[in-house]
C-alpha positions, 0 to 999 in steps of 0.5 A: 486491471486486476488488484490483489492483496498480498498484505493488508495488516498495518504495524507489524504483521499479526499472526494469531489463530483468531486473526489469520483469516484476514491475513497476517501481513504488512501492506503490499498490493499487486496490480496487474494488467491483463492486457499488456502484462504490466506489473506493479507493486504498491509497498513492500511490508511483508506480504511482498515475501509471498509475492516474490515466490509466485512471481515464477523463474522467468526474469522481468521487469518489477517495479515497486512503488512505496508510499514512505518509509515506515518499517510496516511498508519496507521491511519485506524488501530484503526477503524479496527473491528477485533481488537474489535471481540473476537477470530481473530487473527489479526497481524502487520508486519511492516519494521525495521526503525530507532526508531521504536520499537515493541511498537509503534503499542501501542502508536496509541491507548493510551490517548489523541490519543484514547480512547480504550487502546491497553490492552483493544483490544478484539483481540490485534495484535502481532507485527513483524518487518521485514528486507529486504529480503524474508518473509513468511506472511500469507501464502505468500512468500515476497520480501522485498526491501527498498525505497528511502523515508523520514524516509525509506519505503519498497516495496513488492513483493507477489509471486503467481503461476501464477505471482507476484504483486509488491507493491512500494507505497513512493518511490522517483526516484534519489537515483542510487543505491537504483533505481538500486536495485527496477528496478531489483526487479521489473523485469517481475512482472505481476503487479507492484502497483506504487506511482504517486503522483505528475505530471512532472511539479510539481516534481521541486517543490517537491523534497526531499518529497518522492514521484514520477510523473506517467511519472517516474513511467510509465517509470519505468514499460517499463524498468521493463517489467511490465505485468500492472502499476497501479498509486497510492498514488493519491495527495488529490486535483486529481479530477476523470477528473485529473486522468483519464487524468493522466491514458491517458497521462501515457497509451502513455508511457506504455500501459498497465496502469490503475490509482487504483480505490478504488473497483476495482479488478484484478487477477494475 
């Protein structure tokens, strides 16, 4: 199974000189596997633009597994080309929230928000919404567990032969129970993809806001006995030198840590 970053930014996308090398893109992950070549997207920020224009011209399945609903994880859907090529069949899974319905995909598209209606798509999406739990996406088996997060969020776990990848971006540590059931969820993976937003000194100042500092995470990951932490959800403002100065400090708790980069790509 093979993991890429295709954005690894969390907000807004955060394009400056001194920031690029990390990447300037809102959360999109690419899982492959090699064997059977099965794809899987894990949210659609804007990093799913750049996705959409190397995937080729030959039609296929695409299915795409959002965490919520948030503006940095589904503003890179209109942009997607294989919903304007003819023969693909692309597809939305996404969590069961409250006052979210099979329709709301449909409301991105619409006027004033953008000018291709969704009825106009070359290849429209099917919607799922999905329940926590285990799934099937795309030829992946899924673990589905629920985040602690303004208006709720999932987390995923993608089983592979050789190991598993946990995908826990807006999460915010507090909740006993809901953290007690994620550190169980996590146990052994070969990786686990983490929220980092925040430093520990900035948390006091953000509480309530649905995110975690790279201490938390890097301590969560020891606790898990974690193969890999990746740090993501990058806060817009985080400079190359902040981050890799975060990936260091972090690197002092749980060794095996590495902040994402959007490009980047590892194999389970």
């Amino acid at each position: 199974m093979q993991v890429r970053f295709w954005g690894v930014r969390g907000s807004v996308p955060w394009a400056t000189p001194d920031s690029i090398g990390y990447g300037c893109n809102t959360p999109c992950v690419e899982i492959r596997d090699e064997h059977t070549g099965a794809l899987l997207v894990l949210d659609a920020g804007s990093g799913i633009v750049g996705l959409g224009h190397v995937l080729g011209s030959r039609p296929r399945s695409v299915p795409i597994l959002l965490t919520h609903y948030h503006w940095d994880h589904t503003q890179g859907l209109p942009f997607f080309s294989p919903f304007f090529q003819p023969g693909w069949t692309p597809s939305v899974w996404a969590p069961v929230l409250r006052g979210v319905s099979l329709e709301w995909v449909q409301t991105i598209f619409g006027s004033p928000y953008f000018p291709v209606p969704f009825d106009h798509l070359p290849s429209r999406p099917s919607v799922t919404l999905v329940r926590p739990g285990l799934i099937e996406v795309g030829g992946f088996q899924v673990s589905v567990q629920p985040l602690n997060h303004p208006g709720g969020a999932f987390a995923y776990r993608i089983h592979g032969t050789t190991g598993d990848v946990v995908y826990a971006t807006d999460h915010e540590f507090g909740n006993m129970e809901i953290d007690e059931q994620l550190t169980a969820f996590c146990g052994n993976a070969s990786a686990i993809i983490s929220d980092a937003h925040f430093t520990p000194e900035e948390m006091p100042r953000h509480q309530g806001w649905g995110h975690a500092s790279w201490r938390q995470v890097a301590e969560f990951a020891s606790s898990c006995r974690a193969g890999h932490l990746w740090l993501f959800h990058h806060k817009p403002g985080r400079t190359d030198g902040d981050l890799a100065a975060i990936e260091s400090d972090a690197c002092r708790i749980f060794r095996a840590t590495s902040a994402a980069k959007e490009g980047v790509a590892f194999e389970i």
